[in-house]
N, C-alpha and C positions, 0 to 999 in steps of 0.2 A: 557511681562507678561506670556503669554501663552507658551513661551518657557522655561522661570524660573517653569512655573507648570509641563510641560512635564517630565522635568529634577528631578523633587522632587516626581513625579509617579515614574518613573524608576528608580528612589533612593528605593523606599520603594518597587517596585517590585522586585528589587533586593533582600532586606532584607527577603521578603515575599516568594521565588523561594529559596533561596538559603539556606533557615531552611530546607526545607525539600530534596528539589532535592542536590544529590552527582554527581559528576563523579563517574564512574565505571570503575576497574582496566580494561585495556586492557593489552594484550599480544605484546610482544616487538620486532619488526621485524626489522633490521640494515638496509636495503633498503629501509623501507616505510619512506613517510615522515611526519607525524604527526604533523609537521608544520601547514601542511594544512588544519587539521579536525577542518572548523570552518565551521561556514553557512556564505558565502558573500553575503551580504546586503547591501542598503542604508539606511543607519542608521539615514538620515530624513524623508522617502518618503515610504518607506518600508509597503504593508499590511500586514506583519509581527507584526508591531508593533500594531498593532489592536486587530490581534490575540492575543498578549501574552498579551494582557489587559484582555479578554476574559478569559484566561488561568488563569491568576491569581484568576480572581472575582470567578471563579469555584471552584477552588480550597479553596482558602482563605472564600467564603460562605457555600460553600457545594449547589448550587442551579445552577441550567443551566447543560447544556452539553457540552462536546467539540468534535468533530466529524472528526477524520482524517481518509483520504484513502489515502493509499499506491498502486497505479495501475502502471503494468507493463509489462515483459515477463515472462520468464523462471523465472527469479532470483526473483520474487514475486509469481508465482504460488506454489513455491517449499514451503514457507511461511518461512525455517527458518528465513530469516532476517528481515520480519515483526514483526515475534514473538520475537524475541528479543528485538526488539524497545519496544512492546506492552508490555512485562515483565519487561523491564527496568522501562518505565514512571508508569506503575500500582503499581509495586513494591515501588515507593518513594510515592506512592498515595494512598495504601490497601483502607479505607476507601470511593475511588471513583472508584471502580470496574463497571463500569458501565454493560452494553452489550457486549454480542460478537461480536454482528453486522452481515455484510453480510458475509456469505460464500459461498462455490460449493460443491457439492460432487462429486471431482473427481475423487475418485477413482471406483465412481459406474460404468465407463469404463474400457474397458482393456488398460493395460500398462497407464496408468495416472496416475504421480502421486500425492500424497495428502499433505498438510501441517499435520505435528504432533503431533497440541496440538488439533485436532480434529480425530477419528475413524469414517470409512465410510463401513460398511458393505451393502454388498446387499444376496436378496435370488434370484436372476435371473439377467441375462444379459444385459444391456445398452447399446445404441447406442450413439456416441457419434457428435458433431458438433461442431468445434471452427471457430473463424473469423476470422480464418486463411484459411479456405475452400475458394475456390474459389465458388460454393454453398453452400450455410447457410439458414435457419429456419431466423425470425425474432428475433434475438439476440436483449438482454440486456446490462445492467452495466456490467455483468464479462463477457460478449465476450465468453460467452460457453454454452453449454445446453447437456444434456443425454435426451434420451426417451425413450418410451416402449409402447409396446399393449399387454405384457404380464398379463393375469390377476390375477399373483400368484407375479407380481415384487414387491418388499418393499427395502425399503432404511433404516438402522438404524442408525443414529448422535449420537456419543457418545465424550464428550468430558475428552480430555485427557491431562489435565496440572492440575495435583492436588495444584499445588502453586496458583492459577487464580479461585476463585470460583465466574464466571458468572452467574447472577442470570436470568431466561428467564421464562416469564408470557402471553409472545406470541410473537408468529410464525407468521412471512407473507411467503406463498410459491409463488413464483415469476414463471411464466407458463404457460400455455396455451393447451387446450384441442381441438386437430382438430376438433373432431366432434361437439364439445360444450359440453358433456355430461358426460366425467370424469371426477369428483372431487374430488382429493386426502381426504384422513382420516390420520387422526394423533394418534398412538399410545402409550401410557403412562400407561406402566404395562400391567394390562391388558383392557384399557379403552380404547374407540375408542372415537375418536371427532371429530365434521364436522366444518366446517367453520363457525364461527358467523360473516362473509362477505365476499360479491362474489363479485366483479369486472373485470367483463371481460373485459372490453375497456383499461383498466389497467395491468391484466392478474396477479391481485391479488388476493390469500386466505388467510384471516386473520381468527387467531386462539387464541382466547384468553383460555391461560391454568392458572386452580385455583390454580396452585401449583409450584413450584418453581424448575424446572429440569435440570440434566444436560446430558441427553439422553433422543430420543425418537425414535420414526420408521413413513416412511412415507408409505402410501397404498396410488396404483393407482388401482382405478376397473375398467382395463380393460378388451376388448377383444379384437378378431382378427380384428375390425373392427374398434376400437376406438385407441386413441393412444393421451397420454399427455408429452407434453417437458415441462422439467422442468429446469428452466434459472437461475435458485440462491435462497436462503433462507436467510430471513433473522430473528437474533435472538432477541429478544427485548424487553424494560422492560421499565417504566416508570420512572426509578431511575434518578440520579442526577451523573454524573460521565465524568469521560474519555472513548472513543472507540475509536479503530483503526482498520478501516475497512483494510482488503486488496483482491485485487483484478489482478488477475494475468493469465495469458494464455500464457503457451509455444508458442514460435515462432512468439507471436505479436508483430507488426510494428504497426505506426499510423495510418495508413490507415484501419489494420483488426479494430481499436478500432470507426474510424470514421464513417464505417457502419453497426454499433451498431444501427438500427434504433427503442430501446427502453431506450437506452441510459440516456436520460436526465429524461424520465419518471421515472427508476427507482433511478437514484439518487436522483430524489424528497423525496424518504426514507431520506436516510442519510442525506444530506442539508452540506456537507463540511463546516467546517470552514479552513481547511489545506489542499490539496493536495499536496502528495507524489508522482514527476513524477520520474519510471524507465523504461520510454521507450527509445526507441534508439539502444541500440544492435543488434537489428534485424533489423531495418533501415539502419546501418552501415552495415549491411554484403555484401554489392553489389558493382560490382566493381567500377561504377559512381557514385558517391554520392555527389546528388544534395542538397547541403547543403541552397538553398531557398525553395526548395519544402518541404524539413527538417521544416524548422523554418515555412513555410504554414499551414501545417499539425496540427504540435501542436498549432499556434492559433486557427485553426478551432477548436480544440479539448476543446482549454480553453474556446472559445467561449459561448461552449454547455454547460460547468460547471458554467459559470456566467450567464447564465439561473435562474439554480439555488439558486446560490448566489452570486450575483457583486463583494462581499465584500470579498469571497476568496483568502486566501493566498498559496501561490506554493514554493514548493522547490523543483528546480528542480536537480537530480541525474544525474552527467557527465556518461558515459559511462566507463566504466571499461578497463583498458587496455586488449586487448585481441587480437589474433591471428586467420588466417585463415588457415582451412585444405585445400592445393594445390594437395597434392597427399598422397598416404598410408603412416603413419609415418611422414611426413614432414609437416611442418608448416610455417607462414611466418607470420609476424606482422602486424595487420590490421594498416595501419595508416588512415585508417575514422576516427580513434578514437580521433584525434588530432583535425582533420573537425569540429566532436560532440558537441566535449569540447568548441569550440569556439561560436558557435549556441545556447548553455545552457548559457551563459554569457549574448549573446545579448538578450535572450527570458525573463531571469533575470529583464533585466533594462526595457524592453516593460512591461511585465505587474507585475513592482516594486515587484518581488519575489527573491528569495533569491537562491544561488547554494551551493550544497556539492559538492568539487571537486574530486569524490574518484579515477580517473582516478592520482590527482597528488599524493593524500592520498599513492596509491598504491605505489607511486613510478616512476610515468611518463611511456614513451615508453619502450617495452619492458619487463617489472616489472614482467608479468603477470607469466612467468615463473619462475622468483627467486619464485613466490608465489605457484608454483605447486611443484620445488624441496621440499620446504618444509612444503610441503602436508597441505596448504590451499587455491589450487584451483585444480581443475580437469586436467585430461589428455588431455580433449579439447583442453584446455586453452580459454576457455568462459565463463565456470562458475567453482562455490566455492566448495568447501566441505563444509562439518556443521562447522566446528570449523572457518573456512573461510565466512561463511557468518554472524556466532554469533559472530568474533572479526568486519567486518564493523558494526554491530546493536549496539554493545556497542561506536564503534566511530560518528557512524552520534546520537546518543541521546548523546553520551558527545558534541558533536558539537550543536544540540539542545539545552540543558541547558546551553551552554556561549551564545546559539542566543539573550535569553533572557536578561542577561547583557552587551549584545552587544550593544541593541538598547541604551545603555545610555553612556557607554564608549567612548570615546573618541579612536579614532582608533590607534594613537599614542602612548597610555597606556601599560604597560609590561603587562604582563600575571596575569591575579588576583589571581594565586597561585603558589609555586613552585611543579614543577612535570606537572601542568598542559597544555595542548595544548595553545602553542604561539598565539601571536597576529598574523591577515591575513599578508603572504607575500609582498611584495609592488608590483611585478610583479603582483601576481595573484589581486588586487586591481586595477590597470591600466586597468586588461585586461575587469574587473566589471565596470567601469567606462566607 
């Protein structure tokens, strides 16, 4: 009985996902394999399927929230491929625009730099700190922080995606004041506003604003003697919708994310229903790659997120085919990337989450290059260019929207459209297995 009800939920979830959510044209590459662009799952066992129960009743009521973070390195600090997810799922959703959620302002450092659909202006100089230091400040959920004892510094957030209108009724600044005694002000026009709640133990300021913005500017009053780090912002509204946080810091491995020692505090914001893993790349770049300490790591890491919430579901992102610089001009193929890929499958089946394989998506070993000839990845060969990171954001959300009539499909079944991404390979299903 309970297996005839599941089956007639995912009937009508299907019906119910598939009025609104489309695939989106992707761009046509003769050496990727698009075969691959599915989410591998167990399609009985899976807390995917929880999720997408979740997903649905939001959707289909208009009541609840749905709370995904995308955390990673380089290739999430940069935000295009975040924001295309975000653009995609909002876009088949206008009516559930929720929040912006967390971000950083990283450009308020030098040479950082910032995702696009947000403007980070400063009128003075920032100091900066990532968990990638081998000395670090007491870091947060984004693994970064800027600071200042200037007492002329201000930050202004302005956001910049006129497709996306985020509604935001308060601010928490996420931070911390050495001395105890600077507390940021929040400016809107010309109106100054102070926190209507201090928690230091927490190293929160909550700001409830009467109006509905999409810029504002932060003031620290400082001096030569005071000085406040500031570790994230977060944007927020009591509305009913979709968010998709992301969270990103060039050069992080899992180890900079695991001595995050505010880490879990600040996720208590957010409360995930989804995590988007894309670490690894920078794990990968060493010449030994200890692929148990790999798979260690990120349990510790999911540990701290089922804090949380237990009931979190993961997808985890293989590692990108990519190369290593040996000498000036010369390159050579990283094969960790192969190591990776196989450690994202077993971390999969531990804690019943789901993989994008974009590692085979791209093309297998090697690929990374056909994808720089034709100018969507970098010179590196590590990371994308824009048009390179907005065609994977339209393939891992088309991969998304089949996850969701996955969970009831039968795995054996053709393709539920023509033109659309195939059913999982059987190799790459053995190796989920």
């Amino acid at each position: 009985m309970e297996r005839i009800s599941a089956l007639i939920f995912f009937f009508l979830l299907s019906l119910s996902l598939s009025a609104q959510l489309e695939y989106v044209p992707v761009d046509t590459l003769d050496f990727a394999n698009y075969q691959a662009d599915t989410l591998y799952f167990d399609k009985e066992n899976s807390l995917l399927i929880p999720f997408y129960i979740k997903f649905d009743s939001v959707v289909t009521h208009k009541t609840g929230n749905i709370n995904i973070m995308h955390i990673g390195g380089s290739h999430v600090q940069a935000g295009t491929l975040s924001h295309r997810i975000r653009k995609n799922m909002l876009s088949a959703y206008p009516d559930l625009i929720a929040r912006r959620g967390m971000i950083f302002p990283y450009s308020a450092a030098n040479k950082c730099n910032n995702p696009s659909d947000y403007k980070v202006s400063r009128s003075r100089e920032f100091s900066l700190i990532r968990n990638v230091y081998k000395d670090i400040k007491p870091l947060g959920l984004t693994g970064i922080a800027v600071y200042t004892s200037d007492s002329l510094a201000e930050l202004k957030i302005k956001m910049n995606d006129e497709s996306l209108s985020f509604v935001t009724d308060r601010i928490i600044v996420l931070g911390f004041s050495d001395s105890g005694y600077v507390v940021p002000q929040i400016r809107i026009d010309t109106l100054l506003y102070a926190p209507t709640e201090i928690d230091t133990l927490l190293r929160r300021y909550t700001y409830d604003i009467p109006s509905v913005i999409d810029s504002f500017s932060l003031i620290f009053p400082c001096d030569s003697a005071q000085m406040f780090t500031l570790t994230g912002i977060l944007l927020d509204n009591q509305k009913p919708g979709i968010t998709l946080h992301s969270i990103g810091v060039n050069g992080a491995d899992l180890p900079a994310y695991l001595k995050c020692e505010y880490f879990v505090k600040d996720l208590e914001l957010i409360k995930p229903d989804l995590v988007i893993f894309g670490i690894g790349i920078n794990d990968a770049l060493c010449k030994v790659f200890d692929t148990t300490e790999f798979k260690n790591n990120y349990l510790r890491l999911i540990d701290s997120i089922k804090v949380v919430n237990p009931e979190c579901a993961f997808i985890f992102i293989t590692n990108n085919d990519s190369y290593k610089r040996i000498s000036r001009g010369k390159y050579a193929v990283n094969m960790n990337g192969l190591l990776a890929r196989h450690v994202f499958y077993q971390l999969a089946n531990i804690t019943k989450g789901a993989v994008w394989d974009q590692f085979s998506i791209m093309g297998g070993l090697k690929s990374m290059d056909k994808w720089r000839i034709e100018k969507y990845a970098k010179y590196d060969r590590i990371h994308f260019t824009i048009k390179g990171y907005n065609l994977l954001g339209d393939l891992f959300y088309n991969a998304f929207v089949k996850g969701a009539l996955a969970c009831w499909e039968s795995k054996n079944e053709t393709p539920m459209e023509k033109g659309n991404p195939e059913t999982p390979s059987t190799k790459a299903e053995q190796e989920f297995k």
